[in-house]
RORO-265397 format. One line per field, with one value per residue (C-alpha): residue number from 1; x, y negated, z. Coordinates in steps of 0.02 Angstrom, whole numbers, plus 50000, padded with zeros to 5 digits. Example, Ala and Ser with C-alpha at 12.3 -4.5 7.8 and 13.67 -1.06 7.14 Angstrom:
// RORO-265397
i = (1  2)
X = (50615  50684)
Y = (50225  50053)
Z = (50390  50357)
END
This chain:
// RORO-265397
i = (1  2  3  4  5  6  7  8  9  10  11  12  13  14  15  16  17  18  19  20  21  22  23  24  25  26  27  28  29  30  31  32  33  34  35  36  37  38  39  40  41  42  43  44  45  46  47  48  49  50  51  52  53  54  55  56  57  58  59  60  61  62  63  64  65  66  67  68  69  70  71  72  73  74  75  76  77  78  79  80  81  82  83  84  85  86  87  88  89  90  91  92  93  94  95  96  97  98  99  100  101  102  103  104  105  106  107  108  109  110  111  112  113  114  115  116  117  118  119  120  121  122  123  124  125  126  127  128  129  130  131  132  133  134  135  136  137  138  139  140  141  142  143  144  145  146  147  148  149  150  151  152  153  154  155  156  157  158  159  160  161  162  163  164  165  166  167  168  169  170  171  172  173  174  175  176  177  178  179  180  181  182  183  184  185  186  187  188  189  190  191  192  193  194  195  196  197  198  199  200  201  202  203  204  205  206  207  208  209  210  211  212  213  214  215  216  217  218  219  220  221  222  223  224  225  226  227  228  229  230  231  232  233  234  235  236  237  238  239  240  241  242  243  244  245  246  247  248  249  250  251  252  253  254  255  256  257  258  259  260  261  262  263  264  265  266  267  268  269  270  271  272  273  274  275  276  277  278  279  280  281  282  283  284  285  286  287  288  289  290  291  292  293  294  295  296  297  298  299  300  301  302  303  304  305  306  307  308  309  310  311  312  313  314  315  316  317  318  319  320  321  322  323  324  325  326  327  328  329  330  331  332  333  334  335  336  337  338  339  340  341  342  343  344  345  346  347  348  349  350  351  352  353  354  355  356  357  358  359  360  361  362  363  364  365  366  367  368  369  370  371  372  373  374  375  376  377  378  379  380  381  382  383  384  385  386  387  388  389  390  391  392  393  394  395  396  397  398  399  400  401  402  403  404  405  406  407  408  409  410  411  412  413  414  415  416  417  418  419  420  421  422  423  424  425  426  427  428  429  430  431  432  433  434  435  436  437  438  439)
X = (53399  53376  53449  53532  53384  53401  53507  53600  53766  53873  54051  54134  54322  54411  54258  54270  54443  54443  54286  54411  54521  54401  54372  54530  54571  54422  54467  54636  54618  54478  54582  54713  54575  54528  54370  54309  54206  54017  53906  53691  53548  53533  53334  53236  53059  52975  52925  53097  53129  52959  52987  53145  53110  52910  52803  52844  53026  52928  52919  53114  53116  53126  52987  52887  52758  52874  52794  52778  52663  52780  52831  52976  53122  53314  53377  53426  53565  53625  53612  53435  53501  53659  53514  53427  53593  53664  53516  53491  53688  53705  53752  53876  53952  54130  54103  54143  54104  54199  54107  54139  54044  54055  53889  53768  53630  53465  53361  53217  53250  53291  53468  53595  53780  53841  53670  53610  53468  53625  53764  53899  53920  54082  54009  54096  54013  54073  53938  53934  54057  53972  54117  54210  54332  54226  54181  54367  54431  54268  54330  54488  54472  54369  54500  54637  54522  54514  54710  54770  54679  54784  54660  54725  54650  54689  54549  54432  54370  54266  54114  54091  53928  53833  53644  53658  53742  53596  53448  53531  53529  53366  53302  53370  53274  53130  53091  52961  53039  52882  52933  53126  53129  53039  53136  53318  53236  53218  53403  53464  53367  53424  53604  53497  53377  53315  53308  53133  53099  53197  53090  52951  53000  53024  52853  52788  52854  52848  52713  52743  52927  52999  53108  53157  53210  53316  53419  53466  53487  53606  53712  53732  53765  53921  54006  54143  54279  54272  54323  54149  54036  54108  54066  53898  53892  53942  53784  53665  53690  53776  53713  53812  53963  53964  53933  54053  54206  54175  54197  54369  54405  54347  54445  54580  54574  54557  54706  54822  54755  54825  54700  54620  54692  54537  54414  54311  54181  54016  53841  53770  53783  53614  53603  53409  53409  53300  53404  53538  53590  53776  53905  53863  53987  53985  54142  54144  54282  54360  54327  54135  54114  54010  53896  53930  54068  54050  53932  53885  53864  53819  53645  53632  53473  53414  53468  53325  53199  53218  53240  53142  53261  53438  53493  53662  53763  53826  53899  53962  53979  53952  54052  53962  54065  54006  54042  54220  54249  54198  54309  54473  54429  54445  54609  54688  54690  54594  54723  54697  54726  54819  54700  54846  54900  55070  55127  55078  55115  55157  55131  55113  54946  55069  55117  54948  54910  55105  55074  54902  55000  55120  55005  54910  55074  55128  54930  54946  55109  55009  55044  54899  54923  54834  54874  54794  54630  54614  54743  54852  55046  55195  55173  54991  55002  55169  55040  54900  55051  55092  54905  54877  55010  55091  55260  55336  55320  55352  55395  55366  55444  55497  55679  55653  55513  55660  55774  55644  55654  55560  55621  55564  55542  55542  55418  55464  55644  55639  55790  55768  55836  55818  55778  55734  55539  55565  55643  55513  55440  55587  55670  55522  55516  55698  55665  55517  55633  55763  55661  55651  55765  55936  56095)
Y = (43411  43632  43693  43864  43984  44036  44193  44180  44116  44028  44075  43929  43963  43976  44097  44184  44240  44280  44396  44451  44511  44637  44716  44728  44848  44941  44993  45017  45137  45218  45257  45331  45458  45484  45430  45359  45216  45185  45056  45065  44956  44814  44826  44990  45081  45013  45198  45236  45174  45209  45379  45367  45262  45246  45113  44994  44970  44864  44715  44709  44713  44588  44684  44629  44678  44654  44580  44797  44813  44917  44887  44870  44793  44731  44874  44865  44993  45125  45305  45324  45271  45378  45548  45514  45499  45655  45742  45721  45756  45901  46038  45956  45870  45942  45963  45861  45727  45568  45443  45236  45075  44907  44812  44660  44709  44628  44618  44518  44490  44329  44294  44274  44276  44434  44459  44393  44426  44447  44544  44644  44824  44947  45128  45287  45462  45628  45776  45933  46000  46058  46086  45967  45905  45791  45713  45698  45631  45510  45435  45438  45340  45213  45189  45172  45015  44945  44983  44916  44737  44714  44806  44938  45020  44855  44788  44917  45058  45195  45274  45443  45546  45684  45721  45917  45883  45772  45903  46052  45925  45864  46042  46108  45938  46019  45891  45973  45960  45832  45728  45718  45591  45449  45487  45474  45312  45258  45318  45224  45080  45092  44997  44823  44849  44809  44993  44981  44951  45110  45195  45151  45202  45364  45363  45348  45495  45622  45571  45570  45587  45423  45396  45565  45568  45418  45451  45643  45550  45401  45570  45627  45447  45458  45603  45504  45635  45802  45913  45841  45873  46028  46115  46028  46117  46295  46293  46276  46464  46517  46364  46257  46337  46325  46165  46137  46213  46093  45957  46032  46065  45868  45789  45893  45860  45687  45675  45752  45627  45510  45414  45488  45327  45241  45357  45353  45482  45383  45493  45347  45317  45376  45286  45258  45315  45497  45560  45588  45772  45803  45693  45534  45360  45153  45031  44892  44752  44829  44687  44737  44567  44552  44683  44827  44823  44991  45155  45310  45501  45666  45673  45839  45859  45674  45724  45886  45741  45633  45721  45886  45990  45978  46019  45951  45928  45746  45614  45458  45266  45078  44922  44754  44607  44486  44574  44619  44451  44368  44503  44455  44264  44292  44396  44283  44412  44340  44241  44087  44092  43946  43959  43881  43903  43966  43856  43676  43610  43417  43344  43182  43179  43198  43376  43435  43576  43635  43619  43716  43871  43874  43883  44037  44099  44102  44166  44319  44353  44343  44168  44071  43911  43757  43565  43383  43382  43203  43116  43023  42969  43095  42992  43036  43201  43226  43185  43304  43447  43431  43431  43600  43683  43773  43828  43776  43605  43636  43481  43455  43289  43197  43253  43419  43478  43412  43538  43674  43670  43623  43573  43669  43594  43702  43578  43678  43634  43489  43566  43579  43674  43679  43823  43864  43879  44048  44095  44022  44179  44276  44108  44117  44306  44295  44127  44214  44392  44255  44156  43980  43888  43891  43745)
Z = (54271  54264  54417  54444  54488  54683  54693  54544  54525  54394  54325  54286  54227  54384  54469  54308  54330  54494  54473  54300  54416  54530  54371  54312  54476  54483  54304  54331  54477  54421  54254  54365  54421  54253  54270  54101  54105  54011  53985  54013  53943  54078  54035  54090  54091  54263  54311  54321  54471  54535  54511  54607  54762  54736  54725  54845  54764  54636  54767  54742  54558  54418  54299  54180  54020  53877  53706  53673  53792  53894  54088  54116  54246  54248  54335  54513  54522  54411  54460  54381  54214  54249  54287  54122  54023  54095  54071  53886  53866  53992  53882  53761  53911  53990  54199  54299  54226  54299  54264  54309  54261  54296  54263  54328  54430  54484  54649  54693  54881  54999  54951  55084  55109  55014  54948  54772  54666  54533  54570  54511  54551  54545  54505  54506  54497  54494  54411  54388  54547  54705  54812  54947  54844  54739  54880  54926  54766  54782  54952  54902  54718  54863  54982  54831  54768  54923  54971  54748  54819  54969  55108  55215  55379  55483  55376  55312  55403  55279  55405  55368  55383  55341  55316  55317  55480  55526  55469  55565  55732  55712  55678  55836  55923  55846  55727  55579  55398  55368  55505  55453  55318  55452  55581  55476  55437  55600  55634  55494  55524  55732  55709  55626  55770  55958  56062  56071  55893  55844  55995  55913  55737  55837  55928  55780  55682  55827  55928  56108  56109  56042  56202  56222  56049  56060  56200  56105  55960  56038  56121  55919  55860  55996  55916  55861  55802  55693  55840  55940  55771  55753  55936  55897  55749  55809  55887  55757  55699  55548  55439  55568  55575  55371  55379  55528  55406  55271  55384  55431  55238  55187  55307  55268  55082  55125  55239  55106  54972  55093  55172  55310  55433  55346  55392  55547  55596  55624  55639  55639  55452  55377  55210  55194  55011  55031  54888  54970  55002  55087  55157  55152  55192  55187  55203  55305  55351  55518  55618  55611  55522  55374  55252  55216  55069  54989  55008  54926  54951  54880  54790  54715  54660  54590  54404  54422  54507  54359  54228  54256  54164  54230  54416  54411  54589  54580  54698  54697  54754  54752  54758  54765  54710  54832  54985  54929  54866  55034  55117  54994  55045  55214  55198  55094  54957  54810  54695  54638  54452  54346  54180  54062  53881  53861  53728  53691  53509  53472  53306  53224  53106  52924  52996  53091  52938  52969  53142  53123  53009  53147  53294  53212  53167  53386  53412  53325  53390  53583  53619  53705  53613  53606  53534  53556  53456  53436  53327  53471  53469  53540  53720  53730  53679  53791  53956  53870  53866  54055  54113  54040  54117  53970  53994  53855  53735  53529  53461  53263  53223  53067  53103  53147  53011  52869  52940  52949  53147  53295  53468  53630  53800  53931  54047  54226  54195  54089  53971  53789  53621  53439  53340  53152  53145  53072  53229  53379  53408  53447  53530  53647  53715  53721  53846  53939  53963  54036  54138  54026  53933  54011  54000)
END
């Protein structure tokens, strides 16, 4: 007996549906941003991700040698493949470009509760627009996915950050441009960790001031509200007090999409990705419960990195399905769906190629319809009817098919009617606009 591999998970029909119906919102809303969605090879080159995140990502990949000779891996996430498509498409494309896919992903890691070595991801880019409102439209497409499945700030909170913010503080600490990338990482890292492990981190990228550091970088991490980042800001020069009005302009765009009672201003949101260039945010359940359920930023110059030839601005986000999912669960906000056929067609075995014509007739005209497909008496296939939960019974029997008719049982209400065969489709939209068959 084959097990399911650890990590992955299976679909059966009523999973299936309820995953169905993640993807049917993330389409819809993203449609109503006009974002248009696209689809990738789920297979990639290997050194495409190396060149993005280096060599040591390859511990975290499924790769391989295919039978080509050529190394290659499932692909973890989806904004490499996303560079190297804009890239070769830059000049024919219209800007922005609003991009959104919806796609299985692959990690080798230790799997744990909203972690899989499969998942699903929700991703939504926006190219070729430097200014703040890209960003805003970003967050605000997020929140409206969150708020379209039931989740409103009582349950999800949307952390807000910004590394440009970050640089311009850590350059007035007097941290070296060299030393900046370890020491975000140790800020990122500092939330998941003891205080003296982050000290360390600390030590260890600016030698002899690990403690010093932390306790300036714990006052930064408290700046909790944009009038507190902005006075901070002020005083970083004229880069700073840029930087401090498009703070004032994001959450302003932001508040007039709508959804800045969502938001909360949280330095302490790094994202460890290097690639990573502006204003920068993750989701989590408001309770503090639980993974994060969403994150993304601006990444401006990871096109130009990958593709050597194209220096698009870009941002954008993730959703991973098994965080949200887990989230929904606990809310009571992911519906349990009754997989049923909408029609359920009795026979006896002299009238199954009649009863056949007239199931594919009620098919094509958007019917799910199914029908016993063992021979079996009207009793039997009465009981098969009621277990699949169709709404309605059509009845061919001796009397009816010599008349040209069939009788319909409406099996919530128990009533019944006759009606010419030629006349059943109608019959039944007319029943469904009226809420079943009435007395």
């Amino acid at each position: 007996m084959f097990d399911t591999l650890p990590g992955f998970r299976e679909f059966p029909p009523d999973a299936c549906a309820q995953r169905n119906h993640l993807f049917r919102v993330f389409r819809t809303v993203a449609r109503a941003f006009d974002f248009q969605e696209y689809d990738v090879p789920v297979l990639e080159p290997l050194d495409l991700y190396l060149e993005k995140s280096g060599e040591e990502i390859a511990n975290q990949l499924f790769h391989f040698e295919d039978k080509g000779g050529r190394k290659v891996a499932l692909r973890p996430e989806l904004t490499p493949t996303l560079a190297r498509m804009i890239a070769a498409r830059a000049n024919s494309l219209p800007k922005p470009v609003k991009w959104f896919n919806i796609g299985e992903h692959f990690r080798y890691e230790r799997p744990q509760k909203g972690r899989g070595r499969s998942f699903y991801q929700f991703n939504a880019d926006l190219i070729g627009e430097p200014g703040i409102d890209a960003d805003a439209e970003l967050i605000a497409l997020l929140c409206s996915i969150f708020e379209s499945f039931g989740l409103g700030s009582k349950d999800v909170v949307v952390r807000l950050s910004d590394r440009v913010t970050w640089v311009l503080l850590l350059d007035q600490l007097g941290i070296s441009e060299d030393n900046r990338p370890a020491t975000l990482d140790a800020i990122d890292k500092s939330e998941r960790r003891k205080p003296e492990q982050t000290i360390e981190s600390l030590e260890s990228a600016n030698p002899s001031r690990g403690k010093e550091l932390f306790e300036k970088i714990q006052q930064i991490k408290g700046l909790s509200n944009l009038d507190d980042i902005v006075n901070r800001l002020e005083g970083c020069g004229k880069e700073g007090q840029a930087r401090a009005q498009q703070w004032r302009q994001l959450m302003a765009r932001i508040s007039a999409h709508g959804y800045d009672p969502m938001i909360q201003v949280d330095l302490s949101i790094v994202r460890g990705l290097a690639y990573y260039t502006g204003f920068v945010y993750e989701a989590f359940e408001a309770s503090g419960q639980g993974r994060a359920l969403a994150g993304g930023g601006r990444y401006d110059h990871l096109i130009q990195k990958l593709s050597g030839n194209c220096d698009l601005p870009a941002a954008g986000f993730a959703i991973g399905d098994m965080t949200l999912s887990d989230c929904l669960e606990a809310n009571g906000l992911l519906p349990k769906y009754i997989i049923s056929p909408d029609l359920f067609l009795l026979f006896a075995e002299t009238e199954r190629d009649l009863g056949l014509r007239l199931s594919n007739r009620l098919r094509k005209a958007g019917h799910s319809t199914s029908y016993s497909l063992k021979t079996a008496g009207f009793g039997k296939q009465f009981k098969d009817a009621g277990k699949s939960g169709a709404r309605y019974a059509i009845i061919l029997g001796e009397d009816e098919v010599e008349r040209s008719e069939v009788k319909v049982k409406d099996l919530r209400s128990g009533l019944e009617e006759n009606c010419k065969i030629t006349e059943l489709v109608d019959k039944i939209e007319y029943w469904d606009g009226e809420g079943g068959i009435s007395e």
